[in-house]
OpenMM code with the backbone's topology and positions (N, CA, C; nanometers):
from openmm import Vec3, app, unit

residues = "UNK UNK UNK UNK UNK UNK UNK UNK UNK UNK UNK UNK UNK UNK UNK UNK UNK UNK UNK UNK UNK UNK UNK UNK UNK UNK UNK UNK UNK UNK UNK UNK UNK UNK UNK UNK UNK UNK UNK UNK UNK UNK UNK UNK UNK UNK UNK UNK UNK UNK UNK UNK UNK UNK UNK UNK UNK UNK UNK UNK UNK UNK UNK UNK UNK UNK UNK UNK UNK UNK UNK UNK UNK UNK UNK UNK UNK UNK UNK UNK UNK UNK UNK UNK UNK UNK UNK UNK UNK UNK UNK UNK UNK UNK UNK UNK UNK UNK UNK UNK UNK UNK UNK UNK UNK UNK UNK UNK UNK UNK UNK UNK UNK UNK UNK UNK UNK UNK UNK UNK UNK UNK UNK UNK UNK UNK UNK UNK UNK UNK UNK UNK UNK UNK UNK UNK UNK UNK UNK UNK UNK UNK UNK UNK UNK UNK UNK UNK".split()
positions = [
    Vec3(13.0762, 10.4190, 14.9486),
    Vec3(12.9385, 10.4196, 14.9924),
    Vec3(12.8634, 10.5428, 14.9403),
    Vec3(12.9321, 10.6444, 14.9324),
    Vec3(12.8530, 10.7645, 14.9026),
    Vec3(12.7992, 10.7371, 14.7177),
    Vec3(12.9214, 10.7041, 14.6385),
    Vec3(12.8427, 10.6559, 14.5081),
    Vec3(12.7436, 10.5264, 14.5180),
    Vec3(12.7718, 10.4914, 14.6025),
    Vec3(12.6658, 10.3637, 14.5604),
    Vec3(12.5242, 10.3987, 14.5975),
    Vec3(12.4724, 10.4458, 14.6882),
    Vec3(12.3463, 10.5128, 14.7386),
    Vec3(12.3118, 10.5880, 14.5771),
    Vec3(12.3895, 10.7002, 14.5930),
    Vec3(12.2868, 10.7632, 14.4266),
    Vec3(12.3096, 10.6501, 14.2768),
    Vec3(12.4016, 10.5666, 14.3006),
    Vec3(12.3828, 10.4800, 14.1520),
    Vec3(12.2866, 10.3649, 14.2082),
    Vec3(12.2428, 10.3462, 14.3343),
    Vec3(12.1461, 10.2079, 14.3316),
    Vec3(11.9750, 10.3473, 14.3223),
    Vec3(12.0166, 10.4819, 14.3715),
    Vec3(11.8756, 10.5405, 14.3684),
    Vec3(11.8591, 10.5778, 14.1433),
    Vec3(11.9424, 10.5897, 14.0933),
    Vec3(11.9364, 10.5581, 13.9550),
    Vec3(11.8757, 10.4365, 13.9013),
    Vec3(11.9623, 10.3568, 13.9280),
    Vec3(11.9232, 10.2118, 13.8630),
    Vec3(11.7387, 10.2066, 13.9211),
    Vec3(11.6826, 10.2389, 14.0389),
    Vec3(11.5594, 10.2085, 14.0683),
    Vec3(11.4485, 10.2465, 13.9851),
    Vec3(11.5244, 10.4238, 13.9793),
    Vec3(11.3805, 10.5137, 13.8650),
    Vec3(11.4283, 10.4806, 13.7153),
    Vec3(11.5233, 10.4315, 13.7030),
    Vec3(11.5257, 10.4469, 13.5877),
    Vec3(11.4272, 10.2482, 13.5405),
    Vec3(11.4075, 10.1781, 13.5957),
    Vec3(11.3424, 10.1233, 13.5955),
    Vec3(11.1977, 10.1211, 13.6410),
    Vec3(11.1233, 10.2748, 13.6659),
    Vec3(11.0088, 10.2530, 13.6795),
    Vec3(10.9703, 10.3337, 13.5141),
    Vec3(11.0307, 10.3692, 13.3869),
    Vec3(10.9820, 10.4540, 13.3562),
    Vec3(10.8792, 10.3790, 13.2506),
    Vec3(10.8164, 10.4658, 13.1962),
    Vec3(10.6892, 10.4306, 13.0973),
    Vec3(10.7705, 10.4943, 12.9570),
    Vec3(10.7340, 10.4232, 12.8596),
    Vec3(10.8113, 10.4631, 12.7764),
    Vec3(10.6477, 10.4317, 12.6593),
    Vec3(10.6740, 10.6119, 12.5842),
    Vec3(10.5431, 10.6141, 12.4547),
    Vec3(10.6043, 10.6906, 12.4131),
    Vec3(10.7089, 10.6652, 12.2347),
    Vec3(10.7307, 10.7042, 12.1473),
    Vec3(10.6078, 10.7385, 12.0670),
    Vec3(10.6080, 10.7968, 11.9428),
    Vec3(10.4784, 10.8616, 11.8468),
    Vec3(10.5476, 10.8890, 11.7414),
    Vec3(10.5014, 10.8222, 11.6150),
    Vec3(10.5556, 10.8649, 11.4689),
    Vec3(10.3819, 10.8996, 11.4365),
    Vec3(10.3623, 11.0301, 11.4343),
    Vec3(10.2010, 11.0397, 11.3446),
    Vec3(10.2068, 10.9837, 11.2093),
    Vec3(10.1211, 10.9249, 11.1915),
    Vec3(10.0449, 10.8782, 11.0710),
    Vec3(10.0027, 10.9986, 10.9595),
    Vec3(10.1199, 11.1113, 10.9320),
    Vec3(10.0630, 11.1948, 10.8885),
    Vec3(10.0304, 11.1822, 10.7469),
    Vec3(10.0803, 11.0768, 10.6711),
    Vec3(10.0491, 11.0940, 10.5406),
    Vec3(9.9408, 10.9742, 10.5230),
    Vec3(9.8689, 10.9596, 10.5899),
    Vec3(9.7242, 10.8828, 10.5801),
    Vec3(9.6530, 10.9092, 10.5461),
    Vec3(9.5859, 10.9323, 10.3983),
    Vec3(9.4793, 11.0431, 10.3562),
    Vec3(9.3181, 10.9010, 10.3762),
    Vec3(9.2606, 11.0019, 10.4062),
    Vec3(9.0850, 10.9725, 10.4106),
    Vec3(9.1039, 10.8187, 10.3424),
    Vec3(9.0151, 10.7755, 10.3562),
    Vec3(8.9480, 10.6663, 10.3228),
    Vec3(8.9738, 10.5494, 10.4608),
    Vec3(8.9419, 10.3749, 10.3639),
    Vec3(9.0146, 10.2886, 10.4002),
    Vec3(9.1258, 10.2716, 10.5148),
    Vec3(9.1216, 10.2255, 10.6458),
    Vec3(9.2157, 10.1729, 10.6627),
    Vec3(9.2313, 9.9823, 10.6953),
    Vec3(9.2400, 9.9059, 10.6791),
    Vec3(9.2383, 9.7871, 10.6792),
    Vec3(9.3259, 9.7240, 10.7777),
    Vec3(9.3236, 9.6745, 10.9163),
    Vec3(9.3378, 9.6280, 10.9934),
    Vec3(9.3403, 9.4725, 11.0043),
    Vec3(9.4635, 9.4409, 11.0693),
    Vec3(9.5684, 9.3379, 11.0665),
    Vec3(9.4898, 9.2231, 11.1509),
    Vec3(9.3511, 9.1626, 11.1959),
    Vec3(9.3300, 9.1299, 11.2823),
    Vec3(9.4593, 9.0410, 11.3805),
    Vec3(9.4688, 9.0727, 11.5148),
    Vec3(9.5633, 8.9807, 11.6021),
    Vec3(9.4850, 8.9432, 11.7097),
    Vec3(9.4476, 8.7740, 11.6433),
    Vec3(9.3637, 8.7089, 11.7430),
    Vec3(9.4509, 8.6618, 11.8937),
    Vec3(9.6061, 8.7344, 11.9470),
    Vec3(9.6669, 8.6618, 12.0756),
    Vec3(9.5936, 8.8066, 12.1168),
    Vec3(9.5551, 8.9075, 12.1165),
    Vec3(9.5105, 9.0477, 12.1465),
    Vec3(9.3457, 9.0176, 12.2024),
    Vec3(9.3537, 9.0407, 12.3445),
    Vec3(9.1807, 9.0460, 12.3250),
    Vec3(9.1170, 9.1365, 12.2680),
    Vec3(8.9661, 9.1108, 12.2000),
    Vec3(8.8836, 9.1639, 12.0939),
    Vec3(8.8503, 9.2829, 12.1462),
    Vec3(8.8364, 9.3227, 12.2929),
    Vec3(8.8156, 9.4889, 12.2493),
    Vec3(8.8890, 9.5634, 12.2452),
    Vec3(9.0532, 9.5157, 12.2160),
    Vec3(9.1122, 9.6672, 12.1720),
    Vec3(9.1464, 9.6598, 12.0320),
    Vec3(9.0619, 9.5667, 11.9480),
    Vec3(8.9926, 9.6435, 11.8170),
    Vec3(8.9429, 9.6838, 11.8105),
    Vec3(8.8109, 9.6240, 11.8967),
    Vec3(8.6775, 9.7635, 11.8947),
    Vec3(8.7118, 9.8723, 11.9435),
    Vec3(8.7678, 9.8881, 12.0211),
    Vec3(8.7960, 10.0344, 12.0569),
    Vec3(8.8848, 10.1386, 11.9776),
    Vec3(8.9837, 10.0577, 11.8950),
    Vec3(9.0283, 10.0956, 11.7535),
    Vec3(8.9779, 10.1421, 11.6784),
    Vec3(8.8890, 10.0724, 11.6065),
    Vec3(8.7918, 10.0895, 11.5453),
    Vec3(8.7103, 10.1753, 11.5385),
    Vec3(8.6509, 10.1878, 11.6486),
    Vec3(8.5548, 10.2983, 11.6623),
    Vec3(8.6271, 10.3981, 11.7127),
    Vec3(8.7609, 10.4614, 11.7198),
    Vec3(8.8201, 10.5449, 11.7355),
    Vec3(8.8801, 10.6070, 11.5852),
    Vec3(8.9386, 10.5345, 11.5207),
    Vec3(8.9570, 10.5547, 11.3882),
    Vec3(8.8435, 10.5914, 11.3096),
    Vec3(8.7114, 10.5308, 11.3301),
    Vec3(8.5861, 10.5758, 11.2681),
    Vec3(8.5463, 10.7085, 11.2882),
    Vec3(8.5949, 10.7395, 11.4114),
    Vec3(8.4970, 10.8557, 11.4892),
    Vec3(8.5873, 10.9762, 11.3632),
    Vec3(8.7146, 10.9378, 11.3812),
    Vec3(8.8087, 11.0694, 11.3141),
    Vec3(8.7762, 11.0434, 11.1241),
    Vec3(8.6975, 10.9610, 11.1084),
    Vec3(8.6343, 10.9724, 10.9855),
    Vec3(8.6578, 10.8955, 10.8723),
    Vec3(8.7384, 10.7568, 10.9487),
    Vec3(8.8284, 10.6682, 10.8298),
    Vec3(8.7272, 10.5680, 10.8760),
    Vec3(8.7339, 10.4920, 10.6982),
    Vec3(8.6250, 10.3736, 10.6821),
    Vec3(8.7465, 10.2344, 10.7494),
    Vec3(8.7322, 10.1291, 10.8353),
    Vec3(8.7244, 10.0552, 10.8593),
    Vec3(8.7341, 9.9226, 10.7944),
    Vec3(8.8337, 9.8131, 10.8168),
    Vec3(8.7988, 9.6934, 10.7181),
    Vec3(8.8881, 9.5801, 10.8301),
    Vec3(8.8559, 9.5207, 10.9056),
    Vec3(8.9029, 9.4064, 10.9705),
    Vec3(8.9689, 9.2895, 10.8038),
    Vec3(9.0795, 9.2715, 10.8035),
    Vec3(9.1615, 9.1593, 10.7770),
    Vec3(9.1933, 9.0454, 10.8090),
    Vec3(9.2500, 8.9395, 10.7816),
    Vec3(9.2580, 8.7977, 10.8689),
    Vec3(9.4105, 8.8601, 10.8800),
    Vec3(9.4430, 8.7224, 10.9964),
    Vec3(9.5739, 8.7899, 11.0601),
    Vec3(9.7144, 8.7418, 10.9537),
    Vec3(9.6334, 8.6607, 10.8199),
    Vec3(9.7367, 8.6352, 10.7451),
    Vec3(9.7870, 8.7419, 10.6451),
    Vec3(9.6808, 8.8420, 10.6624),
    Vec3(9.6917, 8.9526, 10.5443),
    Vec3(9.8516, 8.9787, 10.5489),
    Vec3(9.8544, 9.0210, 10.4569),
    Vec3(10.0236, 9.1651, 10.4053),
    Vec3(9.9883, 9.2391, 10.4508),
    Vec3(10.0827, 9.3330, 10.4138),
    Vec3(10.0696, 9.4972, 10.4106),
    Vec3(10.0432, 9.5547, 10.2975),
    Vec3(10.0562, 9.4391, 10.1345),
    Vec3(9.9844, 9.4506, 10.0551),
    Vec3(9.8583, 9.4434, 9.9809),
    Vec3(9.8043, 9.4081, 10.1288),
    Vec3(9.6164, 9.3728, 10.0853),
    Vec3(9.5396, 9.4402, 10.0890),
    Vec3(9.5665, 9.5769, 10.1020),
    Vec3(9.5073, 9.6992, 10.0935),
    Vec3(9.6249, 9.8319, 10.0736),
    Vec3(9.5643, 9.9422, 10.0119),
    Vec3(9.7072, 10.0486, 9.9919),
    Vec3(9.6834, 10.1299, 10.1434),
    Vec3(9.6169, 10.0636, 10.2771),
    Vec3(9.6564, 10.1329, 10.4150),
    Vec3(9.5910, 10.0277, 10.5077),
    Vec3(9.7294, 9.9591, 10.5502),
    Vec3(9.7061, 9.8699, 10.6596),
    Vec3(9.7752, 9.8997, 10.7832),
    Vec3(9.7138, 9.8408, 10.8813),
    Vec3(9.7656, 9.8852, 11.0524),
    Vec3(9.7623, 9.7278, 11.0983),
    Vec3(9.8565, 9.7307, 11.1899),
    Vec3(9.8866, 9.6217, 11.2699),
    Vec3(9.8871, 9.6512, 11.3907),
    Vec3(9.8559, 9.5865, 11.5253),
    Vec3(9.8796, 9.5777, 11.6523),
    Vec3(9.8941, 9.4853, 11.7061),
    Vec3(9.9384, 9.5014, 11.8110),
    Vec3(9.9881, 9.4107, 11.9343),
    Vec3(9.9512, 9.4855, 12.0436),
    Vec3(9.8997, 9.3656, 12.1703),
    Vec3(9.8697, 9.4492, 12.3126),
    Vec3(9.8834, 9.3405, 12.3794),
    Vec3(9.9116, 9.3459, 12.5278),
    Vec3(9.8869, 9.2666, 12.6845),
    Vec3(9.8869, 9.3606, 12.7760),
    Vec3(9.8843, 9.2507, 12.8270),
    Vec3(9.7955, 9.2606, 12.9948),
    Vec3(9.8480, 9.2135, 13.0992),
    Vec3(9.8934, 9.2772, 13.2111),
    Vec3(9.9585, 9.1762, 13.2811),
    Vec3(9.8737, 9.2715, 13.4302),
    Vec3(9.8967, 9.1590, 13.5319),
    Vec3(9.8521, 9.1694, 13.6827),
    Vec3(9.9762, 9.2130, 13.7670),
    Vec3(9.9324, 9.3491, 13.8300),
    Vec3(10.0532, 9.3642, 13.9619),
    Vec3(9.9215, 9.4467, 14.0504),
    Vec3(9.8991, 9.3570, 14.1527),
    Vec3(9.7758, 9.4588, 14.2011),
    Vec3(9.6493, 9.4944, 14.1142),
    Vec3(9.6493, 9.4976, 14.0234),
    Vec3(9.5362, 9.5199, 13.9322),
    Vec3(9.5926, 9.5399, 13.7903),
    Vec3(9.4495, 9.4276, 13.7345),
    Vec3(9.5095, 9.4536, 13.5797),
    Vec3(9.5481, 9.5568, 13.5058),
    Vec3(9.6062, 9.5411, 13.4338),
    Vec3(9.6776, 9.6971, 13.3426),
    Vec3(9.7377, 9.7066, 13.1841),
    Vec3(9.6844, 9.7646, 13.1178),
    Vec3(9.7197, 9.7389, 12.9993),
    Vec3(9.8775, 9.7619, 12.9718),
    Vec3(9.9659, 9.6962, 12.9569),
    Vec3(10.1310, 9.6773, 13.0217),
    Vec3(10.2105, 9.7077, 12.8396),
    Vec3(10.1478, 9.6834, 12.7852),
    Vec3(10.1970, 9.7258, 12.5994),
    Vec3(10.1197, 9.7338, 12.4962),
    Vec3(10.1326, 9.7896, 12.4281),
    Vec3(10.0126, 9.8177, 12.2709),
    Vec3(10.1588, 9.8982, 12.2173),
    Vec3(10.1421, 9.8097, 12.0853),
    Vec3(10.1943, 9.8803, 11.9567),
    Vec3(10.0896, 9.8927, 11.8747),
    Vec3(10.1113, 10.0007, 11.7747),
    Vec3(9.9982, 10.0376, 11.6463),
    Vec3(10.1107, 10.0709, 11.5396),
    Vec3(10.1115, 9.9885, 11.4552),
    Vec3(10.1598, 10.0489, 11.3151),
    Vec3(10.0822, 10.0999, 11.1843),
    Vec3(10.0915, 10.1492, 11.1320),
    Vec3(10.0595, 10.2125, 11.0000),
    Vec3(10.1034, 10.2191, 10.8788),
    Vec3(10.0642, 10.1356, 10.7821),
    Vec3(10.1683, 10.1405, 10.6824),
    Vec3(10.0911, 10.1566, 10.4948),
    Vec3(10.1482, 10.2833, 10.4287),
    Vec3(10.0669, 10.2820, 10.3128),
    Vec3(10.1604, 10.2195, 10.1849),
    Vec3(10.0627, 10.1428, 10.1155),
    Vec3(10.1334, 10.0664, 10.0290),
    Vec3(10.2995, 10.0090, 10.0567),
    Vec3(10.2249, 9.9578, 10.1614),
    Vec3(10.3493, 9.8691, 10.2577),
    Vec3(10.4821, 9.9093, 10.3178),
    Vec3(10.4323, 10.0371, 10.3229),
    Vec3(10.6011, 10.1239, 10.3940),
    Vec3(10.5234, 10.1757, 10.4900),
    Vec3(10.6026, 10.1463, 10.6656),
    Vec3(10.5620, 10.1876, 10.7619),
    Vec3(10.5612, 10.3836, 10.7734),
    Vec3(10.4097, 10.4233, 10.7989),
    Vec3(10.4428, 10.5973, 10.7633),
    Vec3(10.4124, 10.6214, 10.9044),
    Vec3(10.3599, 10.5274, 11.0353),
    Vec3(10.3021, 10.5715, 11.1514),
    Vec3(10.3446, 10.4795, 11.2390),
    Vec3(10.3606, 10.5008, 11.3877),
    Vec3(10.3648, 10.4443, 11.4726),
    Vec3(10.3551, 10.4407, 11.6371),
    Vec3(10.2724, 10.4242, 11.7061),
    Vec3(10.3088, 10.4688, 11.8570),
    Vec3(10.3178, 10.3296, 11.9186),
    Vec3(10.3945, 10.3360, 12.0542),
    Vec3(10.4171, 10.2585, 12.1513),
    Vec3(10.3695, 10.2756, 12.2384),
    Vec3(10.3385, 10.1878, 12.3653),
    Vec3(10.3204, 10.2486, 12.4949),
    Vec3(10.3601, 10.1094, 12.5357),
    Vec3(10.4364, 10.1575, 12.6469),
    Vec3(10.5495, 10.0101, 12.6874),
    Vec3(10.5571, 10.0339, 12.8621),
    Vec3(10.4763, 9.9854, 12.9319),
    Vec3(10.5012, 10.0246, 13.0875),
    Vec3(10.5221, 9.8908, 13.1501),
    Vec3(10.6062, 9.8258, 13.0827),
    Vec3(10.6738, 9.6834, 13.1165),
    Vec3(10.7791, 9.6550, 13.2218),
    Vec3(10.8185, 9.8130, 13.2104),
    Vec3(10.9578, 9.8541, 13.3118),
    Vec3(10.8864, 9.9225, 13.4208),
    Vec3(10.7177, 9.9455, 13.4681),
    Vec3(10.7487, 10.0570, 13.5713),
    Vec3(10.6890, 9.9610, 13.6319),
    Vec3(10.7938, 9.9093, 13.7297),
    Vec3(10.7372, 9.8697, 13.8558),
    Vec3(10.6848, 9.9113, 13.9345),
    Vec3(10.7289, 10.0618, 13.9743),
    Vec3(10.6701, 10.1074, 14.0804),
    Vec3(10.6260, 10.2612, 14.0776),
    Vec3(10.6319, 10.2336, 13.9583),
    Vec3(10.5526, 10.3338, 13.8725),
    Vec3(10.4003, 10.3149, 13.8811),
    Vec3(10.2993, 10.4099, 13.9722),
    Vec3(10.1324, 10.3877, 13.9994),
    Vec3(10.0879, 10.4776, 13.8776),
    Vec3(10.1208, 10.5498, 13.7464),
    Vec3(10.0919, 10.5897, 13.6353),
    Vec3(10.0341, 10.4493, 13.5390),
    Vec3(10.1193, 10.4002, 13.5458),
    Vec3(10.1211, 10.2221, 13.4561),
    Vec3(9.9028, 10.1836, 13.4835),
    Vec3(9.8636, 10.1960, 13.5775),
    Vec3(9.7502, 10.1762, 13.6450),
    Vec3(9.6466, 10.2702, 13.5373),
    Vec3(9.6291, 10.2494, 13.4411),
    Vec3(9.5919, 10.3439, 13.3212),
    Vec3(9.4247, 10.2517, 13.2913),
    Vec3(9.3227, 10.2961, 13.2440),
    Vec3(9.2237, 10.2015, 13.2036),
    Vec3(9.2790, 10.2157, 13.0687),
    Vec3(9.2737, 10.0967, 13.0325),
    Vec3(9.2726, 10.0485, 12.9063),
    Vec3(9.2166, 10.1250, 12.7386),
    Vec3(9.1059, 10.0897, 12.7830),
    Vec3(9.0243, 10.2089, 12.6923),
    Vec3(9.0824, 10.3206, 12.6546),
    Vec3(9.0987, 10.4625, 12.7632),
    Vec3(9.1819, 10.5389, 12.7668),
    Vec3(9.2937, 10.5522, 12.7034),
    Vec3(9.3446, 10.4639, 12.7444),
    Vec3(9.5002, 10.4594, 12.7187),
    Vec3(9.4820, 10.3920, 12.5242),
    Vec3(9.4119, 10.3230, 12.4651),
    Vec3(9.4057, 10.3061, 12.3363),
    Vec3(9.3368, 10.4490, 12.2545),
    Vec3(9.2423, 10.4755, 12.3242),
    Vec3(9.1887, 10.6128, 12.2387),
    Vec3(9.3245, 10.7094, 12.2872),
    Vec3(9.4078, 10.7897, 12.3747),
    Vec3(9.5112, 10.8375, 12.3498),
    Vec3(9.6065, 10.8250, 12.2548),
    Vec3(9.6416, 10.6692, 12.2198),
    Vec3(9.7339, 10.6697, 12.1693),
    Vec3(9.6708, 10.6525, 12.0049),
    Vec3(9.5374, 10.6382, 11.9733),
    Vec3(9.4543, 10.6711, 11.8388),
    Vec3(9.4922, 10.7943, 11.8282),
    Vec3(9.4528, 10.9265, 11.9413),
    Vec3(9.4503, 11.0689, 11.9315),
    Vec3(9.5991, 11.1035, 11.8337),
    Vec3(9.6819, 11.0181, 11.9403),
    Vec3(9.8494, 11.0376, 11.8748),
    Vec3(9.8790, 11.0134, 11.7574),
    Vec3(9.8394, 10.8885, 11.7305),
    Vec3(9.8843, 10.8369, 11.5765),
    Vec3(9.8373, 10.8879, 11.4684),
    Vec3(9.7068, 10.9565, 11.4977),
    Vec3(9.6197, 11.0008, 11.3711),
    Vec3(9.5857, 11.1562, 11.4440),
    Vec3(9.7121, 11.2363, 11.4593),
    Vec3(9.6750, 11.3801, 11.5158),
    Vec3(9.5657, 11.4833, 11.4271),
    Vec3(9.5030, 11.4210, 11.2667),
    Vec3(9.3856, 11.5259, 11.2362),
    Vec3(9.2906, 11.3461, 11.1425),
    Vec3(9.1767, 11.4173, 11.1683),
    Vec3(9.0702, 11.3651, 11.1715),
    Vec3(9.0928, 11.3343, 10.9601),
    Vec3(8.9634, 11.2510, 10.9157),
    Vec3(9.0579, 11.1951, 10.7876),
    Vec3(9.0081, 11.3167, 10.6693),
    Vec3(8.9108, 11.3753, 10.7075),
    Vec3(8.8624, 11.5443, 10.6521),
    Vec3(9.0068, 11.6151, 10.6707),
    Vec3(9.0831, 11.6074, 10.7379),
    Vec3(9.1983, 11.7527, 10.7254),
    Vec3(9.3003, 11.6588, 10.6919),
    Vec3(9.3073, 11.5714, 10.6907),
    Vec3(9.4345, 11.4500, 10.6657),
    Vec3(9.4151, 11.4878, 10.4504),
    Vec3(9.3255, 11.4522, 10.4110),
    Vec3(9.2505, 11.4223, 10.2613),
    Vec3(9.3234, 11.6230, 10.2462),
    Vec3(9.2767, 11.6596, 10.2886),
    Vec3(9.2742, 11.8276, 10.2557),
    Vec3(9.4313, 11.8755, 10.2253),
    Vec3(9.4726, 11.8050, 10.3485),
    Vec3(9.6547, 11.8572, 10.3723),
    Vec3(9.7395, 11.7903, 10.2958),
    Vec3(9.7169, 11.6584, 10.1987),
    Vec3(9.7614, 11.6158, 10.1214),
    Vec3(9.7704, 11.6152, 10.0122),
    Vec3(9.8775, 11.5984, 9.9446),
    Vec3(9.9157, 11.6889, 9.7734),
    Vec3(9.8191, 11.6621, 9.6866),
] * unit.nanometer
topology = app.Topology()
chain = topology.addChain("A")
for resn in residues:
    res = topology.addResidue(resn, chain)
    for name in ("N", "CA", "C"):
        topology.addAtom(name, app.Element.getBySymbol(name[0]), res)
């Protein structure tokens, strides 16, 4: 009895956790980036993409969702949902990054596991411009500069 109390209080947290890996996008120089449209994704967490990637100074190009990774020399892909526990919540977003078709960037945010985790309770918005901040840690002026 005494192990089972701390291995059932394990098994609990270790199922509330939030899990956001980060590969920066550091070799993304200025320009272009061309985006994967994913019509199962609702439409504003492109726009909010979008105009997050814009703000840090990169030009923009929506794709159909049949594109490659060869239809431009810097394409990004995503995935996101949504799920209801008490109130909606943005529950996963992936962002990839990839130049001339080799993945150079990536973040996750995966709160699929926190049940009872009240962090998960994130606005949406937020939680996509963070994980923009992450993937693209300098704006596309110091990205262009820092590159060979």
């Amino acid at each position: 009895m005494k192990t089972l109390v701390p291995l059932m209080l394990v098994m609990l947290l270790t199922g509330c956790a939030i899990y956001q890996p980060v590969e920066p996008a550091a070799s993304v120089v200025s320009g272009e980036i061309c985006i994967v449209e994913n019509p199962d994704v609702r439409a504003r967490f492109l726009e909010i993409y979008r105009r997050e990637l814009e703000a840090k100074g990169y030009r923009t190009r929506v794709i159909p969702a049949t594109s490659t990774l060869f239809d431009c020399p810097q394409v990004s892909r995503y995935t996101a949902n949504w799920r209801w526990d008490i109130a909606y919540y943005l529950a996963f977003a992936e962002i990839s990054v990839y130049a001339d078709g080799k993945r150079v960037g990536r973040v996750v945010y995966d709160a699929l596991r926190a049940d009872f985790n009240i962090g998960k309770y994130v606005l949406g918005e937020a939680k996509i411009e963070q994980l923009v901040d992450q993937l693209f840690p300098q704006d596309a002026q110091a990205a262009a500069a820092a590159a060979p």
